[in-house]
C-alpha positions as CSV (number, residue, x, y, z in Angstrom):
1,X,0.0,0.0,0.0
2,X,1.5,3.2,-0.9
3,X,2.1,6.0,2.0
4,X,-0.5,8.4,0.5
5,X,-3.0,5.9,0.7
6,X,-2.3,4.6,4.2
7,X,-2.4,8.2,5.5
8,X,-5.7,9.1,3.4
9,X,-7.3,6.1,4.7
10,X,-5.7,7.1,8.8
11,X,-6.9,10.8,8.0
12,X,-10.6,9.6,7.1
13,X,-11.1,7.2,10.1
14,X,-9.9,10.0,12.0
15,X,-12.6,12.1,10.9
16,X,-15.5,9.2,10.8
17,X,-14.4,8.6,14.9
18,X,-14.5,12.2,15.3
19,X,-18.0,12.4,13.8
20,X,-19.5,9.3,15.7
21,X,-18.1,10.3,19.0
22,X,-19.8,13.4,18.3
23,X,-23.3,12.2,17.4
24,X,-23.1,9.7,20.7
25,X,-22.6,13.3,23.3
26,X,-25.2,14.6,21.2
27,X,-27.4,11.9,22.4
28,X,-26.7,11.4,25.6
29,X,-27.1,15.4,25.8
30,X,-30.9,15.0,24.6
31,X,-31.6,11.9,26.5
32,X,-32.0,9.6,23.2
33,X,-30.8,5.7,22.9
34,X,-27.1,4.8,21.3
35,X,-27.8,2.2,19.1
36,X,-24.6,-0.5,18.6
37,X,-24.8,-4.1,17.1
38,X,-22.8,-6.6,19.3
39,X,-22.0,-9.6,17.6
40,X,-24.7,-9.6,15.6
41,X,-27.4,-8.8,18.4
42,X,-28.9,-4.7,18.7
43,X,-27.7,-3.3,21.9
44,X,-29.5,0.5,22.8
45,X,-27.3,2.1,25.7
46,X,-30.0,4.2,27.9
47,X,-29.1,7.5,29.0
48,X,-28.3,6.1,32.4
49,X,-25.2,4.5,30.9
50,X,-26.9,0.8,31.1
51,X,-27.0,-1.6,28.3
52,X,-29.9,-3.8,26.8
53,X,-31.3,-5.4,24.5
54,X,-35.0,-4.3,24.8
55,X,-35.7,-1.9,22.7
56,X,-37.0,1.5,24.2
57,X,-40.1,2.4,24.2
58,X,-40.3,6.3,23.9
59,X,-38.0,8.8,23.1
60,X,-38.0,12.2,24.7
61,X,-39.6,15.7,22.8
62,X,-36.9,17.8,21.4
63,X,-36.8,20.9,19.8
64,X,-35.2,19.2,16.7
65,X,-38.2,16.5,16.6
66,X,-41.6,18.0,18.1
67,X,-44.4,18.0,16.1
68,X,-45.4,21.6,15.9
């Protein structure tokens, strides 16, 4: 693999971490789910912090999605 591509490829996971790690704050700022597949099985980390596997049933009112 050539040196350009290696540190194109570095640079853009770089970004796509930055971006997720983002969206997840965002989240837990607004109360809402993070959604992650473990092996295969959907996992929804609460705004507590704990993990399951039910799914949840409501999702607070925002500003971004209320129905006005």
């Amino acid at each position: 693999m050539k040196k350009e591509t290696l540190e194109f490829a570095l640079e853009m996971n770089r970004i796509f971490n930055s971006a997720v790690d983002k969206a997840q704050k965002r989240h837990r700022e607004l109360g809402i789910p993070n959604v992650y597949c473990i092996n295969g099985i959907i996992h929804y980390e609460l705004p507590s912090g704990e993990l399951t596997t039910k799914k949840p049933i409501t999702i607070p009112n925002t500003s971004q999605n209320k129905n006005e």
